[in-house]
C-alpha positions as CSV (number, residue, x, y, z in Angstrom):
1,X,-25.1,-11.2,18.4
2,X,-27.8,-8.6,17.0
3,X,-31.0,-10.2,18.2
4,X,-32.9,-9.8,15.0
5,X,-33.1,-12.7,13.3
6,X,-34.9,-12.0,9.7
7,X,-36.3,-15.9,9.5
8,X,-37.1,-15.9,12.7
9,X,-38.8,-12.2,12.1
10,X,-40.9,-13.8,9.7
11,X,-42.0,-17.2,11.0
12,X,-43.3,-15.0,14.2
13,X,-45.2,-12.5,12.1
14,X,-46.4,-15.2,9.9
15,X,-48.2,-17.4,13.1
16,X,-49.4,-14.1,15.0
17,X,-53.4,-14.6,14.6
18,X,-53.4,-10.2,14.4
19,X,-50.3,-9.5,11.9
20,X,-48.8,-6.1,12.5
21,X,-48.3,-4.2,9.6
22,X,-44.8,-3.4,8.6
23,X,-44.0,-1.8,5.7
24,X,-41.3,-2.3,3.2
25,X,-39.3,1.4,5.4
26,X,-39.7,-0.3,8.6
27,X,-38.3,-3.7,7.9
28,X,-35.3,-1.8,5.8
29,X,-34.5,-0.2,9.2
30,X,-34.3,-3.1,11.2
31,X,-32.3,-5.0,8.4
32,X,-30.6,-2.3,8.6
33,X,-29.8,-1.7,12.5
34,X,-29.1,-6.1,12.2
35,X,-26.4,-5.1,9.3
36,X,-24.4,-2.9,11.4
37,X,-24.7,-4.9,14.3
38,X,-22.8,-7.7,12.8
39,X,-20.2,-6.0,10.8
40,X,-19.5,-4.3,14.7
41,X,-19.3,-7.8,15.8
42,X,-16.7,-8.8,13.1
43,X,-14.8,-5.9,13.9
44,X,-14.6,-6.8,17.7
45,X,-13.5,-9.6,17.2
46,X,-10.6,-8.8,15.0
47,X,-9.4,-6.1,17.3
48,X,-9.6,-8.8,20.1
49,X,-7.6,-11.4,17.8
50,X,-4.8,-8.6,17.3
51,X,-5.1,-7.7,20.8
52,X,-4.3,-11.2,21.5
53,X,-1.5,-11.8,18.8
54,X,0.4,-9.1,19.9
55,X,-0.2,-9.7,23.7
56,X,1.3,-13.1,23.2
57,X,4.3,-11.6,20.6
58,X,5.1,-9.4,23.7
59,X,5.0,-12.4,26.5
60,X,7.3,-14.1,24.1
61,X,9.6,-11.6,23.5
62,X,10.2,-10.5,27.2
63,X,9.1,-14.2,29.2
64,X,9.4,-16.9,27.1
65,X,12.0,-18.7,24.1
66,X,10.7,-19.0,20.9
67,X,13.8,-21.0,19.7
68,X,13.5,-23.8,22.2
69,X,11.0,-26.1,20.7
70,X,12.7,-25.5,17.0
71,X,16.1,-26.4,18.4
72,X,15.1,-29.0,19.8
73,X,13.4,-30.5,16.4
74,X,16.7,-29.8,14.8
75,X,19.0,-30.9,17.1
76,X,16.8,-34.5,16.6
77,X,18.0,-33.8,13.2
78,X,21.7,-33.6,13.9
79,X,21.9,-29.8,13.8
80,X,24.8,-28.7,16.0
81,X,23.5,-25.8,18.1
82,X,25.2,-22.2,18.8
83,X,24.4,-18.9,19.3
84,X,24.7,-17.5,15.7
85,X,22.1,-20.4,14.8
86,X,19.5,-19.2,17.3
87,X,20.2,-15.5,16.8
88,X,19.3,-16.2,13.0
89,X,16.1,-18.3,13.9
90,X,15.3,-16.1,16.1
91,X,15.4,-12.8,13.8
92,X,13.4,-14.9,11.0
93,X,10.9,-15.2,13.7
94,X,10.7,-12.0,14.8
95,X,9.9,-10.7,11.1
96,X,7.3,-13.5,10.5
97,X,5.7,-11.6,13.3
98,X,5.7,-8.5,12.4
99,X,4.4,-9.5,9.4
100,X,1.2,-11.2,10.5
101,X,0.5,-8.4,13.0
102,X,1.4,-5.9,10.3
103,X,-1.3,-7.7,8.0
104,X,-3.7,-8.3,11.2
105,X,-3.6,-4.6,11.9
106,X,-4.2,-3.8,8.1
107,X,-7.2,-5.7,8.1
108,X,-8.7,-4.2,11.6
109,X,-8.0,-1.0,9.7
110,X,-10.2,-1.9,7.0
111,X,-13.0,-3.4,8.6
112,X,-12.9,-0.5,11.6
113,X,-13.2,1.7,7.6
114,X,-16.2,0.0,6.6
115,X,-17.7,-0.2,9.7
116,X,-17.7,3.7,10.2
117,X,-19.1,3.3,6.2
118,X,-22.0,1.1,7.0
119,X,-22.5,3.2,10.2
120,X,-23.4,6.5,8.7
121,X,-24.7,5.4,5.0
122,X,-28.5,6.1,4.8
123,X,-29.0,4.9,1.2
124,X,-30.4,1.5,0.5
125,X,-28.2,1.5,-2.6
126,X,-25.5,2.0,-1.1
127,X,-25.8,0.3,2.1
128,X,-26.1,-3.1,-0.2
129,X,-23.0,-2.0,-1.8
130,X,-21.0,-1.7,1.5
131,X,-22.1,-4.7,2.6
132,X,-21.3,-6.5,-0.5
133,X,-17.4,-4.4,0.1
134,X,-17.5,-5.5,3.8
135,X,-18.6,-9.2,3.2
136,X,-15.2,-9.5,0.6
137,X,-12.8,-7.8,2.9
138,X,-13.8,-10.5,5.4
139,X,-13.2,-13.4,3.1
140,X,-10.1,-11.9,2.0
141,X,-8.7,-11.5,5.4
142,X,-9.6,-15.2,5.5
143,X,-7.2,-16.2,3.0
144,X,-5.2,-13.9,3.7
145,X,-4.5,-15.8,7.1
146,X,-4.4,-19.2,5.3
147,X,-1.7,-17.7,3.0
148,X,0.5,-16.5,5.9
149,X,0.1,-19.4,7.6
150,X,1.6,-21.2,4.6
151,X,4.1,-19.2,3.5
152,X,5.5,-19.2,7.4
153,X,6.0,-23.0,7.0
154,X,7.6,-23.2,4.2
155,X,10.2,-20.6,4.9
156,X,10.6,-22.5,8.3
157,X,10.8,-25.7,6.5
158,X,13.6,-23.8,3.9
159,X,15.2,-22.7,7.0
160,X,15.8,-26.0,8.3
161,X,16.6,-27.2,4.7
162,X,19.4,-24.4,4.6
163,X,20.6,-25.0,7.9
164,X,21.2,-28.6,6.9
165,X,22.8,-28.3,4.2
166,X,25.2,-25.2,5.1
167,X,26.0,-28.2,8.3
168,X,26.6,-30.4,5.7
169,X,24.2,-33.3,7.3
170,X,22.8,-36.0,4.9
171,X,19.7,-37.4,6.6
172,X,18.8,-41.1,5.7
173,X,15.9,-41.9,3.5
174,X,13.4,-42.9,6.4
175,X,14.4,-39.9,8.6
176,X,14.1,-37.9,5.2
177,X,10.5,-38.8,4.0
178,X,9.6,-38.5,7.6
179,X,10.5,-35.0,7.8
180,X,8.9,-34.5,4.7
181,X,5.5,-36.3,5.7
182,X,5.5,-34.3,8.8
183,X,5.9,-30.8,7.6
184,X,3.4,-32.0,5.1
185,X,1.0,-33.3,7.9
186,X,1.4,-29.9,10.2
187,X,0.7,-27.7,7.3
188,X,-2.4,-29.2,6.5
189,X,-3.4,-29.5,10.0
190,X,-2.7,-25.9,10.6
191,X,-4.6,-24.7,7.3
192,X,-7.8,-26.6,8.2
193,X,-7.6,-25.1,12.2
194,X,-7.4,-21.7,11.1
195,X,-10.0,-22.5,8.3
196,X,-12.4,-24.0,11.0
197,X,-11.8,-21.2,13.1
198,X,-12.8,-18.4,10.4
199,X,-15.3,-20.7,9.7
200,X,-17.0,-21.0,13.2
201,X,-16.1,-17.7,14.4
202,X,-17.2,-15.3,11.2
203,X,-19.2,-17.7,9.6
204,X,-21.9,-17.4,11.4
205,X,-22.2,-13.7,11.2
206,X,-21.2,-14.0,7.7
207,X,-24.2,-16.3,7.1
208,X,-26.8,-14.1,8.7
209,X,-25.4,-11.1,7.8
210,X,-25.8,-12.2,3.9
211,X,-29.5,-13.4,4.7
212,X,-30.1,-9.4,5.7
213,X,-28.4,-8.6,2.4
214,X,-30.4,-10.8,0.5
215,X,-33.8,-9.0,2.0
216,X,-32.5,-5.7,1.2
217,X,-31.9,-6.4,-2.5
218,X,-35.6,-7.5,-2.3
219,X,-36.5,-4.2,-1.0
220,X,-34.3,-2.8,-3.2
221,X,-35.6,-4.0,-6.7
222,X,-39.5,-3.3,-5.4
223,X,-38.4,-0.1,-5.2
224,X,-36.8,0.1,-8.8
């Protein structure tokens, strides 16, 4: 994290018995140099989190078996296995991945583009205006990820739906509602992860980094 800290900044300066003087220029370039420093630090860490995503897309495809664990809920189901089943899961799941590191790799994209925006832009005006930009990619790549995340269940769950019903297999009410209850149940657990993720991870710098924007709208309007 940037070490500049503009609360803290001020509580310091405010107990120091001989204040330094620092005018409105100075404290605009360390707001400034802070600024950058987080949006870098948002952009490492999506390039890490694609990194990651694709590192593990890549272990999967070569080491591991995707389809295992989603036979095995289906077969629990009275699915009858085979081949043809598993190469269709298995090319649904290889799209759904392309798709979120197609999306993840979007969004790197944009925040690596207003990163390199930020980095260069002198004007205070316009600084504040790339912040602002910067600040809404980032909560849009939030929901983005909360979107995917439930649009991938519920075309697994209509996958399992059609798989049922082109095998022809009536489940009983109980086993029926409990299918039901538990796709609802992992859904909603997997939304409130990621969003307590975002939250953690980019919150944080979101917070502070809107404190600095806040201070430079200050400066901002003086100088109007």
């Amino acid at each position: 994290m940037p070490d500049f800290d503009i609360d803290q900044f001020k509580k310091t300066w405010q107990e120091q018995e001989v204040r330094p003087k620092y005018d409105s220029a100075e404290i605009e370039a360390m707001l400034n140099k802070s600024s950058r420093g987080y949006v870098k630090y948002i952009l490492a860490i999506s390039i890490a989190e694609f990194v990651v995503i694709l590192g593990l897309n890549l272990y999967y495809l070569f080491m591991g078996d995707d389809s295992e664990s989603v036979m095995n809920v289906l077969a629990k189901l009275g699915v009858e296995n085979s081949a043809d089943l598993e190469g269709k899961f298995n090319h649904l799941y290889f799209a759904l991945k392309i798709i979120s590191l197609a999306i993840t790799a979007l969004f790197v994209w944009r925040f690596y583009c207003n990163y390199t925006k930020i980095h260069v832009e002198s004007n205070l005006k316009k600084l504040i205006l790339q912040i602002i930009r910067f600040k809404k990619t980032v909560n849009l790549f939030i929901i983005a990820n909360i979107v995917l995340m439930v649009v991938f269940m519920v075309v697994l769950g209509a996958f399992t739906l059609g798989i049922l019903s082109q095998q022809r297999i009536e489940l009983d009410h109980p086993t029926l509602i409990g299918f039901y209850v538990g796709f609802v149940i992992t859904m909603l657990l997997s939304v409130v992860l990621i969003w307590i993720y975002y939250r953690i991870v980019y919150g944080i710098i979101l917070k502070r980094l809107g404190k600095n924007l806040g201070e430079l709208e200050k400066i901002d309007a003086q100088h109007s």
